[in-house]
C-alpha positions as CSV (number, residue, x, y, z in Angstrom):
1,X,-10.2,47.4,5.7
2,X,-8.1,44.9,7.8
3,X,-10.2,41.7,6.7
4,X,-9.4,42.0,2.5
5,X,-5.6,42.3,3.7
6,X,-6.1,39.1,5.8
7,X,-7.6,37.7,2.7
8,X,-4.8,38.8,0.5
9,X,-2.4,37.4,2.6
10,X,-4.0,34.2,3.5
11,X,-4.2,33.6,-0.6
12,X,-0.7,34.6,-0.9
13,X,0.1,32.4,1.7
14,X,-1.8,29.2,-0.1
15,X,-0.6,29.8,-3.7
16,X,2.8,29.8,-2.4
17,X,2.2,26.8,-0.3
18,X,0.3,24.5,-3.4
19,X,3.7,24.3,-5.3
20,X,5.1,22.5,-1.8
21,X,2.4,19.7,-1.6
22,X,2.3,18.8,-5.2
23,X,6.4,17.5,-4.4
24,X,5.1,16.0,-0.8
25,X,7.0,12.5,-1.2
26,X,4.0,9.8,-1.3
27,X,3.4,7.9,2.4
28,X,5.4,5.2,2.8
29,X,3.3,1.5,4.4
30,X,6.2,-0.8,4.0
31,X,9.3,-2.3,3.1
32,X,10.6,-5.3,1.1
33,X,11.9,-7.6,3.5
34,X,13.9,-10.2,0.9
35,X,13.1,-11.2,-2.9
36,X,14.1,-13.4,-5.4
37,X,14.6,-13.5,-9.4
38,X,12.9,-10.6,-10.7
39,X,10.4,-8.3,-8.9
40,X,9.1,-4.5,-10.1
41,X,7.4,-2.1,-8.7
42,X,5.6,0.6,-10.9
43,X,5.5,3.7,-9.1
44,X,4.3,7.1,-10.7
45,X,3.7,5.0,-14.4
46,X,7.6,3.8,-14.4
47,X,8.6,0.6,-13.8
48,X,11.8,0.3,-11.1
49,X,13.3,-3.5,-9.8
50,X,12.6,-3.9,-6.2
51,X,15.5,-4.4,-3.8
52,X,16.0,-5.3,0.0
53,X,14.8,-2.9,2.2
54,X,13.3,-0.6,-0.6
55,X,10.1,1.4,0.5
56,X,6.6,0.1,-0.5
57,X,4.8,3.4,-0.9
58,X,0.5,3.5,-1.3
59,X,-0.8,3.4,-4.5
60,X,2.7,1.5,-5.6
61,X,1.9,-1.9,-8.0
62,X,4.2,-4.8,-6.9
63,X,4.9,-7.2,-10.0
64,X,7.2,-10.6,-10.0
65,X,8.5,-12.3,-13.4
66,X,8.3,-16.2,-14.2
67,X,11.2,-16.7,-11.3
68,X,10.3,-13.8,-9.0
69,X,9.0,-13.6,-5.5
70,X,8.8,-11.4,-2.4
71,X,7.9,-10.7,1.0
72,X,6.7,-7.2,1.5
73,X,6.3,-5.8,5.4
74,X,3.9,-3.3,6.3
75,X,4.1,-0.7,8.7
76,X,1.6,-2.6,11.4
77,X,3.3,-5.8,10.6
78,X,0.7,-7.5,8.2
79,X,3.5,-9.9,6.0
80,X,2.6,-10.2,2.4
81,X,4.1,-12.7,0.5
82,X,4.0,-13.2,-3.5
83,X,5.3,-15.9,-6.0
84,X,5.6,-16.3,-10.0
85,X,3.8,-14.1,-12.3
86,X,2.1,-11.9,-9.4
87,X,0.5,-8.6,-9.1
88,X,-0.5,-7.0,-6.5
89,X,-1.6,-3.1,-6.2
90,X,-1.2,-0.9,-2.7
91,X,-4.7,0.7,-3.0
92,X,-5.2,2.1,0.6
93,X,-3.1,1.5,3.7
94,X,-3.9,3.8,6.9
95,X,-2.6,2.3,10.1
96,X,-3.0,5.5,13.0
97,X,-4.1,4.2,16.3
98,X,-3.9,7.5,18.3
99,X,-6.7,8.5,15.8
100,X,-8.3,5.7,15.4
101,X,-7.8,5.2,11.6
102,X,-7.3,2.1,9.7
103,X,-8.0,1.1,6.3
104,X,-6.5,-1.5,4.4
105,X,-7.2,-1.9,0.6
106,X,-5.2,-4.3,-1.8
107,X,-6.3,-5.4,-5.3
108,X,-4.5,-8.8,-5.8
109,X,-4.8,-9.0,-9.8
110,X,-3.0,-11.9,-10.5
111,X,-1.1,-14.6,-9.2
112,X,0.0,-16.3,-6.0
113,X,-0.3,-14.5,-2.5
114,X,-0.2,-15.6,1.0
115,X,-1.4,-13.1,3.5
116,X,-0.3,-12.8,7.5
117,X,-2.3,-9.7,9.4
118,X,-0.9,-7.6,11.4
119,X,-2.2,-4.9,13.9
120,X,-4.4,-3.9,11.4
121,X,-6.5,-6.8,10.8
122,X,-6.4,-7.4,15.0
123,X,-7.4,-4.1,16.1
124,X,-10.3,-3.4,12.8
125,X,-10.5,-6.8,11.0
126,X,-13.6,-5.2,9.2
127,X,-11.2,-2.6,7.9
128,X,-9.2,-5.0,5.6
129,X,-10.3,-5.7,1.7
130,X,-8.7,-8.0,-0.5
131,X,-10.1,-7.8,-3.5
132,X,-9.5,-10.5,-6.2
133,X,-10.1,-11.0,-9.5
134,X,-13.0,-13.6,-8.0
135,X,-14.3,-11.0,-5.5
136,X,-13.5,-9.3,-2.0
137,X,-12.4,-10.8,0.8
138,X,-12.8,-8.9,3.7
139,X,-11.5,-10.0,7.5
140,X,-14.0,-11.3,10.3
141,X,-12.3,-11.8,13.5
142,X,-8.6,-11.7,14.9
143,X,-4.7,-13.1,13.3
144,X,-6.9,-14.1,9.9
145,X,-4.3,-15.0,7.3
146,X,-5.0,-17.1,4.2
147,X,-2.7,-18.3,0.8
148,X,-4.5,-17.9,-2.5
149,X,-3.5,-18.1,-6.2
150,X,-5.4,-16.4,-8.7
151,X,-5.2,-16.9,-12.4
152,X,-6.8,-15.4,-15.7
């Protein structure tokens, strides 16, 4: 008899608790360090301008106009930096070194990009993707960092 009420109230428990982590606030993996001319960032399928100091959450898509451009900071230090007409989306960023856990995904669509690791790419270089509209470039050894443009 005492295990279906612990089952009840384990399920009680849950249901009330779903509601909670459908309005947990998205993980933030960065910040904009300084900008210039217009730069977006569509979050959630709405399009915001980007500020100082705003938060660069994952899965956010970082967009500059004609006379727009931006350095972006993330959480281990990697520096991202994009010029005119750029695109860049936040696919996966996971920097946890008690655990052991990194993971570094971003899908530069279009534009120009210069990239500066950070912890990340020292401590797990093979746990960094770039992906491009050309193909994937992924990080062999130590303090890699590389400037690309990327056009349609």
């Amino acid at each position: 008899m005492k295990k279906p009420l612990l089952h009840s109230c384990l399920a009680v428990l849950l249901l009330c608790a779903l509601p909670l982590l459908a309005f947990a606030e998205p993980r933030v993996i960065g910040k904009v360090k300084g900008l210039r001319g217009l730069v977006s960032i569509l979050r959630d399928g709405k399009t915001k301008p980007a500020f100082p100091n705003d938060r660069i959450y994952q899965s956010d898509t970082i967009l500059t106009g004609s006379d727009g451009a931006i350095g972006i900071l993330l959480e281990d230090n990697t520096l991202i930096s994009m010029g005119p007409i750029s695109r860049v989306s936040m696919d996966k960023f996971t920097f946890a070194p008690a655990t052991n856990e990194y993971a570094m995904r971003l899908n530069m669509q279009h534009g120009t990009f210069v990239y500066q690791s950070g912890l990340l790419g020292k401590l797990a270089p093979h746990a960094v993707e770039l992906d491009t509209p050309v193909g994937r470039i992924s990080m062999l050894k130590e303090e890699t960092s590389f400037k690309a443009r990327f056009t349609e």
